[in-house]
N, C-alpha and C positions, 0 to 999 in steps of 0.2 A: 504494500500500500504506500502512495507516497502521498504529501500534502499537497493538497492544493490551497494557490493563496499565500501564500510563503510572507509571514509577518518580514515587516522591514522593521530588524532587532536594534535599537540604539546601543552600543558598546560603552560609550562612557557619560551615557543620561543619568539620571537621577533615581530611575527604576532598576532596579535588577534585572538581570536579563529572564533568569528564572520567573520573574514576576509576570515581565512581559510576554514570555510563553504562557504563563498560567494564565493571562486574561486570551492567549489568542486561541488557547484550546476550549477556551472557557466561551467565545463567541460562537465556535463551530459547535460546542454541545446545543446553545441552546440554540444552534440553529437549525436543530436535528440534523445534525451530519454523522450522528452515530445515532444507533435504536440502542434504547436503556436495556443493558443485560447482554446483547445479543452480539453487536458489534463491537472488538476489540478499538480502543485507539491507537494508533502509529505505535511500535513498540518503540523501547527506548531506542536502539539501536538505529532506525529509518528517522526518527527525529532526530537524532543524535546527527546523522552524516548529512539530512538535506538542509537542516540549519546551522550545522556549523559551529555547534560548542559541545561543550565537553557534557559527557553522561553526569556526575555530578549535579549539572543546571539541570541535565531535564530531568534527575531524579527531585528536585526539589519544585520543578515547578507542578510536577506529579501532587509530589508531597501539598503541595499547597491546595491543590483540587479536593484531593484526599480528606484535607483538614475543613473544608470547606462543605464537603456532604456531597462533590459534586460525583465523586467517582470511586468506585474501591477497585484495589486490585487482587488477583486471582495466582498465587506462586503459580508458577508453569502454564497461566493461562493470557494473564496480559491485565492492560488495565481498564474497568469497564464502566459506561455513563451507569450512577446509580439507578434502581428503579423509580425513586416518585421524586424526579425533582421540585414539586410545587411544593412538598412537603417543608 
């Protein structure tokens, strides 16, 4: 799977970069670009190489979705939009 849309990352802004992944994954959830449960998001590894920072950032920008209620993830399965986001 690769991304489509490819956020333009600011490197020495004021946000993290991590952060800024986490809102641009965070526009494609709620833009249903993933079905809750069912579709994996990008693993780390394809976010990792088509935007261009270290695994680290995208495990925290995970992390940050995570913290947020948006997404859990699955050992050996990947990471997936939760089911009731209005909740």
């Amino acid at each position: 799977m690769t991304c489509d849309s490819m956020p333009q990352l600011v490197h020495r802004g004021p946000v993290t970069l991590s952060a800024q992944i986490a809102d641009w994954l965070r526009d494609r959830i709620k833009a249903g670009e993933f079905t809750p449960m069912t579709d994996p998001l990008p693993s780390e590894t394809t976010l990792e190489q088509e935007l261009g920072v270290s695994r680290p950032t995208i495990r925290k920008a995970i992390e940050i979705l995570r913290d947020d209620g948006l997404v859990i993830t699955v050992p050996q399965r990947g990471t997936f939009v939760a089911g009731d986001l209005d909740g």
